[in-house]
C-alpha distance (Angstrom), angle and dihedral (degrees) to the residues before:
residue distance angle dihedral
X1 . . .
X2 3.93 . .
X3 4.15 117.9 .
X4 3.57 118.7 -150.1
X5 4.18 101.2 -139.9
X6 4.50 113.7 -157.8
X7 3.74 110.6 -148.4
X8 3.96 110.8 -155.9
X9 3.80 103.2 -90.4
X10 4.04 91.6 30.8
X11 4.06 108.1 134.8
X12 3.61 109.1 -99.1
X13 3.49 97.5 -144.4
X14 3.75 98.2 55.2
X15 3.46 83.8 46.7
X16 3.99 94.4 60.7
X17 4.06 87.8 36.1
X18 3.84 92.1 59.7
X19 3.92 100.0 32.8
X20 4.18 83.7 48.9
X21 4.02 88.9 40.8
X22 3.58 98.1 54.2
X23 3.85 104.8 22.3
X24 4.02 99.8 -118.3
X25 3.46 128.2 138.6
X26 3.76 116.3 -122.7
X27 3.71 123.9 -117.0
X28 3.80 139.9 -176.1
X29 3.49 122.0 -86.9
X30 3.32 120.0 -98.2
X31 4.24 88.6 23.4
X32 4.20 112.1 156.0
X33 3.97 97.9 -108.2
X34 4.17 120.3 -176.3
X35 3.24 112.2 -82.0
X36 4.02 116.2 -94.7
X37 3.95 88.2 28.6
X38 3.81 112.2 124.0
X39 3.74 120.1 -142.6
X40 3.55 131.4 -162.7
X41 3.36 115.5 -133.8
X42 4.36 125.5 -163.9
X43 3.97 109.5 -162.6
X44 3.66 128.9 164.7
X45 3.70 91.0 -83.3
X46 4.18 94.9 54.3
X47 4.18 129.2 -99.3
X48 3.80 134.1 -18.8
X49 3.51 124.0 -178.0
X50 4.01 110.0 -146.2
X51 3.79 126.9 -161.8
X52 3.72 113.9 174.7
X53 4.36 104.9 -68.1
X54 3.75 83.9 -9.2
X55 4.26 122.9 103.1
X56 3.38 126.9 173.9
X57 3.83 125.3 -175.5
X58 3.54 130.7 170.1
X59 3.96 116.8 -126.3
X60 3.55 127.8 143.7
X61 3.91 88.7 -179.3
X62 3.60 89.2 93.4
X63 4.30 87.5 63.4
X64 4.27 92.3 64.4
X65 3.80 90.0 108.6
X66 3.93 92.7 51.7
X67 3.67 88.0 51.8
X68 4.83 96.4 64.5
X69 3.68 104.3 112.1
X70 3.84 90.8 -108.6
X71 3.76 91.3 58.4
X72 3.77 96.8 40.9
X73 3.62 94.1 51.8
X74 3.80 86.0 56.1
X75 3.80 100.2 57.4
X76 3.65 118.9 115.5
X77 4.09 95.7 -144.5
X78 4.12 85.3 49.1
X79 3.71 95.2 54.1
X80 3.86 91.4 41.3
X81 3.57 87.9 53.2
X82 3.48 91.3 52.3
X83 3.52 101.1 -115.9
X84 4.31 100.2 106.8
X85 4.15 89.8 100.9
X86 3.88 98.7 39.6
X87 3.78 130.4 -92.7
X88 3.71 95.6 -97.7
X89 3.97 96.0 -119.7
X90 4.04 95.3 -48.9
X91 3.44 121.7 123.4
X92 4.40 100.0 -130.2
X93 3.51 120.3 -152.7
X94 3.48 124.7 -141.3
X95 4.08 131.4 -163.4
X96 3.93 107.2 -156.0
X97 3.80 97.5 -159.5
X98 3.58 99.7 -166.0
X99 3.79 117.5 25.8
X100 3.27 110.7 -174.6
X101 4.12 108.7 168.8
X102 3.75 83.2 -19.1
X103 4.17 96.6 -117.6
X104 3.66 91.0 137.8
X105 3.78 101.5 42.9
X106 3.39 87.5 45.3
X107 4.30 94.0 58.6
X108 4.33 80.5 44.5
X109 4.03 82.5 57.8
X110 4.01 98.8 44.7
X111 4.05 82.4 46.4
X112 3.89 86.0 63.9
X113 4.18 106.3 -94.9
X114 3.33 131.8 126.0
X115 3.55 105.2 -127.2
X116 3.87 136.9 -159.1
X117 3.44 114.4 -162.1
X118 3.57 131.7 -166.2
X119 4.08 143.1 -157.7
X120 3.31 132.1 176.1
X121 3.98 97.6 -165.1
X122 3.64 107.4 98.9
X123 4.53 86.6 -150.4
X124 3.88 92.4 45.2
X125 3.37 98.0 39.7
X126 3.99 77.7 53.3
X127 4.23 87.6 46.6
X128 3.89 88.9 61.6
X129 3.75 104.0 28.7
X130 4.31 69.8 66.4
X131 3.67 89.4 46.3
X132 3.74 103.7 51.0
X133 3.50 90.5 46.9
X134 3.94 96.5 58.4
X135 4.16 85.1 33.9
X136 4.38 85.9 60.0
X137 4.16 83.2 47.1
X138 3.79 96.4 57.5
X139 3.73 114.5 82.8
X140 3.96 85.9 -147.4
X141 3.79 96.5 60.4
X142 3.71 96.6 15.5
X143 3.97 90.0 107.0
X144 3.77 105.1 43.9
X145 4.57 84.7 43.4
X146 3.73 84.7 55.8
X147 4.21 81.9 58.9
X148 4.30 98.1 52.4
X149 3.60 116.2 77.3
X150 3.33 120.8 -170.7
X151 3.70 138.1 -140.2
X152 3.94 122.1 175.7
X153 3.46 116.5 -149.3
X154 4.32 136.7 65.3
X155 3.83 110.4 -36.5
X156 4.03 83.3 -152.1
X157 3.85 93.2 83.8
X158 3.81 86.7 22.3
X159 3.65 100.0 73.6
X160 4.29 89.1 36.7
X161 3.84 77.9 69.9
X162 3.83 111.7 42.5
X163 3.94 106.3 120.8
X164 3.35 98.9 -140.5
X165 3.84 123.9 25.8
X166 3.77 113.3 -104.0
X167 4.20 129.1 -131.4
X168 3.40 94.3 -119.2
X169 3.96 141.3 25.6
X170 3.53 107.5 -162.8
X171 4.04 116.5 -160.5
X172 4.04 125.4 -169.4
X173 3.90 100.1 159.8
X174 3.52 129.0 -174.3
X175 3.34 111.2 -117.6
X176 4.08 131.6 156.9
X177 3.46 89.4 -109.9
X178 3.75 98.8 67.9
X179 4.03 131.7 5.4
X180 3.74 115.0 -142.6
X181 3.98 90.0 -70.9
X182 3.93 89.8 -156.3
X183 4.13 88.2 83.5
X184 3.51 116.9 59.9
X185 4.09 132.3 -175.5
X186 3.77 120.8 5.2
X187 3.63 86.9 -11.1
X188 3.83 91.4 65.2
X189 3.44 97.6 37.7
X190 4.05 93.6 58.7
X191 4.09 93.8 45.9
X192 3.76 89.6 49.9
X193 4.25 83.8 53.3
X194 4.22 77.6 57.0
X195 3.28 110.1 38.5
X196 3.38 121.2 79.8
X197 4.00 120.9 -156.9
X198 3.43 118.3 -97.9
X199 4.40 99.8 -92.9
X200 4.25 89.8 -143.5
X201 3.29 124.7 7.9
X202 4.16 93.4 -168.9
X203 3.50 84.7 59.9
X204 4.01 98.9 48.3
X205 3.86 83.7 47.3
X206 3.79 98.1 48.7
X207 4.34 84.8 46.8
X208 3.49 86.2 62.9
X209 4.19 101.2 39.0
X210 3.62 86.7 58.0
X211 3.95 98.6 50.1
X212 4.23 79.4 69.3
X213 3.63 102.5 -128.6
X214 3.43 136.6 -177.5
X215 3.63 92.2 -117.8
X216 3.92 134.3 -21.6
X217 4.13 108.5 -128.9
X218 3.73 111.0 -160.5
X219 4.13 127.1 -175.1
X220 3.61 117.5 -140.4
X221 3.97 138.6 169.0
X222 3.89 102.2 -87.4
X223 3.53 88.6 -111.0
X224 3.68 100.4 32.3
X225 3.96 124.6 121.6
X226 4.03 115.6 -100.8
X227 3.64 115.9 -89.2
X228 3.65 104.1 -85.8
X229 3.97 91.4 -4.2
X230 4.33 87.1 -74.3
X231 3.62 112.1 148.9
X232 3.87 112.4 -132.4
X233 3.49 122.8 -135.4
X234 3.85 88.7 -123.5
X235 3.46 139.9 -13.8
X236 3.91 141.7 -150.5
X237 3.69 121.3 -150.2
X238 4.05 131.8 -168.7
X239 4.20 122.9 178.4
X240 3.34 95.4 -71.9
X241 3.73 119.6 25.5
X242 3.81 127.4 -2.6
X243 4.11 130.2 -148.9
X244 3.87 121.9 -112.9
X245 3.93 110.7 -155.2
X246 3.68 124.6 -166.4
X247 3.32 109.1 -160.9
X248 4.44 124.7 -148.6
X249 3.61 131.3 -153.7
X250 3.76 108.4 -124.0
């Protein structure tokens, strides 16, 4: 069972929230716990989930430098999206389908789009609720954080709802195949102890078909099979992982 731990200076009320949300008790820092039993810990600086030797904290400060002009333009998921020459004056809008610690919604954002972002995972959806908050803090991100909205819950029966269909649906599931390849070490190995694979991909696909985008973007392992065996109409590859876009007549 998880414990939610308080460090002196932690905000009380997000303390209550989270020990409320997810039915823990809340201990002191620094409390023995079993070992293998993750705790939750709210400091000064925000939320860190802790599993034995591993930490994991959400903070997309550490992304400002990928976010100059001359590095944005050179992203893969920005060009995929369409967004590598400019958006000519109009405001795109983006649908990240599955968030995770929001690094890739959040380069969509800096690019110019409003983004929604959604995750199902009550914990990471905690994780970057955390983020986002210190992202709209930081003068270097505080522009492109104002651009992500965020919306905790299944993006399924999230994009069946949109109101009006967005540009883009962007798509990074987790699948056993590959785990979110943009955290690496202890980092990785605590989100893949989170996430939980994606239970149909047809299903995630046809969501985001019937939202009526402008095109669906979708990251893959370079050599990895198309989500749910559907050709793209092109796709844009980098060292590690590569970008299948399926493009719609509007």
């Amino acid at each position: 069972m998880m414990k939610l731990a308080a460090e002196e200076g932690a905000d009380p009320f997000l303390v209550r929230r989270l020990s409320e949300k997810f039915c823990i008790p809340v201990i002191q820092a620094g409390q023995a716990v079993p070992d293998g039993e993750p705790v939750l810990l709210i400091d000064r600086e925000g939320l860190t989930l802790i599993s034995g030797s591993l930490r994991l904290r959400a903070d997309l400060t550490g992304m400002a430098r990928r976010l100059k002009p001359h590095a944005l333009r050179g992203e893969l998921l920005v060009r995929a999206a369409g967004l590598g020459k400019g958006n000519g004056g109009k405001t795109i809008t983006a649908v990240d389908a599955t968030a995770g610690l929001g690094e890739d919604a959040l380069l969509l954002a800096a690019a110019g789009c409003e983004v929604l972002l959604f995750e199902r995972d009550p914990l990471i959806a905690e994780l970057l609720r955390d983020a986002l908050r210190k992202a709209a803090l930081s003068d270097g991100l505080r522009d492109a954080a104002e651009r992500m909205h965020f919306r905790e819950g299944d993006s399924l029966r999230g994009l069946s709802e949109l109101e009006t269909p967005p540009d883009v649906v962007y798509l990074d599931p987790m699948f056993p195949e590959r785990r979110k390849s943009g955290l690496v070490g202890k980092k990785l190995q605590l989100f893949q102890m989170l996430e939980r694979p994606c239970p149909d991909e047809a299903e995630l696909f046809e969501a985001a078909v019937k939202a009526c985008p402008g095109r669906i973007v979708v990251k893959r392992p370079l050599k990895g099979p198309h989500l749910d065996g559907r050709k793209p109409s092109w796709s844009l590859g980098g060292k590690a992982v590569r970008f299948d876009v399926y493009s719609f007549p509007r």
